[in-house]
N, C-alpha and C positions, 0 to 999 in steps of 0.2 A: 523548432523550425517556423511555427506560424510568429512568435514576436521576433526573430531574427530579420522577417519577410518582412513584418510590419515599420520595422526598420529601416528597410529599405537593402537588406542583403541579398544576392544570388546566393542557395541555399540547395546544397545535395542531401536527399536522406535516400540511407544506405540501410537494407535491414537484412539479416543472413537467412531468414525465415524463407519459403519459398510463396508463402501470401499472408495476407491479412489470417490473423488465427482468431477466431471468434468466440474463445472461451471465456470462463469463469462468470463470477457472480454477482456480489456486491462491491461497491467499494463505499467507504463512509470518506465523506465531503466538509470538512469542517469550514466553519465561515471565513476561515483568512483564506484556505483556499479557493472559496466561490471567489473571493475577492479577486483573486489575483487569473484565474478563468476571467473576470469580468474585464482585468488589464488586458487580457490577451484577446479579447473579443469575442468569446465563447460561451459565454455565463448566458445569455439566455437560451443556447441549444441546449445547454448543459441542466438547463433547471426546466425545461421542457417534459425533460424523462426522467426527472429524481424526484423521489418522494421523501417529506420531512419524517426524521427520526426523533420521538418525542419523548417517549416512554420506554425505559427499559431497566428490567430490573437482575439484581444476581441474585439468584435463589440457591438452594441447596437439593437435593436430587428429588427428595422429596415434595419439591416446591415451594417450600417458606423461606421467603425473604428476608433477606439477609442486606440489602443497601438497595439503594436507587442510583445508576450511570446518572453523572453530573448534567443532564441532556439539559434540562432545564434551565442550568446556570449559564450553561454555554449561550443557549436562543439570549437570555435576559442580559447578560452582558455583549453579547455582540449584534443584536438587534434582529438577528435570522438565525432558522434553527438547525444543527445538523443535518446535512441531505445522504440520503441515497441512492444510488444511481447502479443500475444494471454493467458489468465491464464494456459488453458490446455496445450501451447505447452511448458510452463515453467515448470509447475510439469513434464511432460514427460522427459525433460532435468535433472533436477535432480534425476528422480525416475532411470534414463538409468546411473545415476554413483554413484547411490548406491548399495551398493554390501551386505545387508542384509537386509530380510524381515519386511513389516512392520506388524505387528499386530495390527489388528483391534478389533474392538470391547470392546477397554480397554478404561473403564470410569475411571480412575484415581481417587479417590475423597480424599487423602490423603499424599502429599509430603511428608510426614515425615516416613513416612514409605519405602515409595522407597530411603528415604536417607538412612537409618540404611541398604537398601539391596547394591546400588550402590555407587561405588566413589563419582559421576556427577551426579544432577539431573538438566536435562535442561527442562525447562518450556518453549516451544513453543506452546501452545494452546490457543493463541488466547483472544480477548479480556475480554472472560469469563473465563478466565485462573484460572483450580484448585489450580495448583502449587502456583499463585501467592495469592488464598485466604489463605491458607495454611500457606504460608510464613510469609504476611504482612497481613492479613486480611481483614478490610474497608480501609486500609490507603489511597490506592488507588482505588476509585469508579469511576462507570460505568456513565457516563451521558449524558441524550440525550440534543440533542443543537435545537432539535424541528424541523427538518428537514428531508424529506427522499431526496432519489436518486435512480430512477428507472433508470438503465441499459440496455442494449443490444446489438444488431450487427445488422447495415441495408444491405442488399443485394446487396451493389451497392456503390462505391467508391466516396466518395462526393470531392467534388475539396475545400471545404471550409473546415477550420479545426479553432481548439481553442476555444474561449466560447465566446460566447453570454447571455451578461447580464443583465437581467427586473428591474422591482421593486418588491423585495422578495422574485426571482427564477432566473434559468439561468440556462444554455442549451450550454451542451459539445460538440464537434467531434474532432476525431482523426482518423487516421489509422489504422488499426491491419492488413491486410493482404490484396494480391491483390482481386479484386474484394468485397471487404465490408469497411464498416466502423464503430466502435468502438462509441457512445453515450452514454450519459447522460443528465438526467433530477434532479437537485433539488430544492426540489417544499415545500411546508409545508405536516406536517406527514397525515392528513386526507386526500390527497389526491390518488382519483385511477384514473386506465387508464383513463375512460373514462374523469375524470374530466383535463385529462394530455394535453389530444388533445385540449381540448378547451382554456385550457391556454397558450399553446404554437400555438393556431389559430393565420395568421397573422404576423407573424416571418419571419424572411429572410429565403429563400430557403436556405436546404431541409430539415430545420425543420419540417413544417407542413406535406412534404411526408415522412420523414423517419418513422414519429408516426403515419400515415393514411395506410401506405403499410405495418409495422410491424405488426405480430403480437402479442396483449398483454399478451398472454399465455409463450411468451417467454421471457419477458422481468424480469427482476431483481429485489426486492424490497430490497435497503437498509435501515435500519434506522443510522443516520449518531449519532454518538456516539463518546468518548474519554475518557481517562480516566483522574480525577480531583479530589483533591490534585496531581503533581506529586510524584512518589514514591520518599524514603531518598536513598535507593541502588536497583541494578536490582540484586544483589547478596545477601547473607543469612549464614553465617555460615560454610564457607570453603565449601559446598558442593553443595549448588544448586545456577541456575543464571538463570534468566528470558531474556528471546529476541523476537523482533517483540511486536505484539500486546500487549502482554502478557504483555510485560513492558514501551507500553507507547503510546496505540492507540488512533491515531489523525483523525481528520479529515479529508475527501481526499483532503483537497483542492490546497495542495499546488503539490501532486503527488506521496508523497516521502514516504508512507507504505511500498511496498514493497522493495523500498528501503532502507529501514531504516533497514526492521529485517534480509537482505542479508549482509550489512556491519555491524549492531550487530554479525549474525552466524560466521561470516569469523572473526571480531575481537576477540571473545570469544576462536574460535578454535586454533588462533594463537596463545593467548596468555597460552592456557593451554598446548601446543606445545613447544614452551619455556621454561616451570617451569616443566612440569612432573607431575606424579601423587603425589609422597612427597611434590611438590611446589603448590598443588590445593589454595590454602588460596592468596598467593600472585597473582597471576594466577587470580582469580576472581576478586580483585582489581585492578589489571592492565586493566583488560576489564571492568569494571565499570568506572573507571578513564575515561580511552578513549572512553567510549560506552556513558555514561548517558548524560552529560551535553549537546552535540553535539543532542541526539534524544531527546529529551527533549526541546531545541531552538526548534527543528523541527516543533515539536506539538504545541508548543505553536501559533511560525509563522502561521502554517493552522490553527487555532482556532480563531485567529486574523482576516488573512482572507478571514475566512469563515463569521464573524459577516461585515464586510465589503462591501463584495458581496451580502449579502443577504437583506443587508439594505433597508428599504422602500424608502431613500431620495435618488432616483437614481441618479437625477441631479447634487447635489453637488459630488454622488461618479464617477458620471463621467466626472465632471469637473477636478479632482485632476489626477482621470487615463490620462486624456488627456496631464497632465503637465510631463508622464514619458518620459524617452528617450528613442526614434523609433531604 
């Protein structure tokens, strides 16, 4: 909506939510997508409230390290380093450079209808995406990979960062802001709090105090999902185009969600910027060209993995970790 505007579009967002929902926790920020924030004109709200991600390592429950996250190489080759950013202080950043209202309360449950009303229909809703049953119908299904991922924020800045990997589960940190830090757990789908503390009993500090001192009432339940077959196009008929989850929600494993539907939105916008409203047809082509294949590796990548990491044969997966370059 904000590079549509910028554009120079009249622009409705419709959300079926009944308000703004101000959860969740981190999101990690790679540099093409500060970049493309920067196109849209948000990259300095954006880098206001995000802290760089520098250091992270995968260790074994025990705690001996087993590789170093490529963080390093990423800062060194793209000139800036991965960021961090709180979920609420990101929506706030975007909602502060948007410049019309959003409407709530709109359950959508028919694209086609809003085509025949608008130019543009853009499908960002998410992995349960109307637009996108509407469009493509089962082509592209919802499936679980048998996994959750309970979330949250520990009160207290842990000096260790990156994953910690078991046999079957594994156990996130990161930064999101002074004084906390950003966690995750995922673990198989039956499992709850209480059952979380005992499997993560015995882990290198400050696992066992982050899940003993939080509390469960605040934490997150994910169910980790994606979508399978990939779709044929994230576009439809000169008029509508799907972005983010909507058109190709992956696993988190690898980081790159919201990453993906930042430089989906920024590429779509640019390219319908370009062609005009008479050029909508080639325009959604252009961002399907450049948008799909590239988030699409993506997903695939984390779904990969994801089966990887979660493996029961710890040993051999962390014998191979061990042969990456430091």
């Amino acid at each position: 909506a904000i590079g549509l505007r910028r554009a120079g579009w009249r622009v409705t967002v419709l959300d079926r939510r009944a308000e703004l929902e101000r959860y969740g926790t981190a999101f990690g920020i790679h540099p093409t997508a500060q970049a493309a924030l920067d196109r849209l004109g948000v990259g300095d709200a954006f880098r206001a409230r995000a802290v760089p991600y520098r250091d992270g390592r995968i260790r074994t429950p025990a705690g001996r390290v087993l590789a170093s996250l490529p963080l390093e190489r990423i800062e060194r080759k793209a000139g800036r380093p991965e960021l961090l950013i709180s979920r609420p202080y990101l929506l706030d950043a975007l909602l502060a450079a948007l410049d019309v209202p959003v409407a709530y309360r709109e359950n959508v449950s028919d694209a086609a209808s809003l085509a025949g009303e608008y130019d543009l229909v853009v499908g960002a809703d998410g992995i349960n995406s109307a637009v996108r049953a509407t469009v493509f119908g089962r082509r592209g299904d919802v499936r679980h990979v048998g996994t959750v991922t309970w979330i949250g924020v520990a009160g207290f800045e842990s000096l260790v960062h990156g994953e910690t990997w078991g046999r079957g589960r594994f156990f996130g940190l990161t930064p999101i802001e002074p004084g906390r830090t950003n966690w995750y757990a995922a673990v198989p789908e039956a499992t709850t709090p209480a059952d979380l503390r005992t499997l993560f009993a015995g882990w290198h500090d400050p696992i066992p105090r982050i899940l003993s001192e939080s509390d469960p009432d605040s934490w997150i339940r994910y169910e980790m999902r994606h979508l399978y077959p990939a779709l044929p196009a994230f576009v439809h008929g000169g008029k509508v185009a799907l972005v983010g989850d909507a058109a190709h929600a992956m696993t988190p494993n690898l980081g790159q969600g919201a990453c993906t539907a930042i430089l989906d939105a920024e590429a779509l916008t640019r390219a319908v910027a370009r062609h005009g409203v008479a050029g909508l047809p080639p325009a959604l082509r252009a961002y399907d060209a450049e948008r799909r294949r590239s988030a699409q590796r993506v997903a695939f990548g984390s779904r990969t993995l994801h089966r990887f990491v979660r493996t029961e044969r710890a040993g051999l997966r962390d014998s191979l970790v061990r042969l990456l370059p430091s």
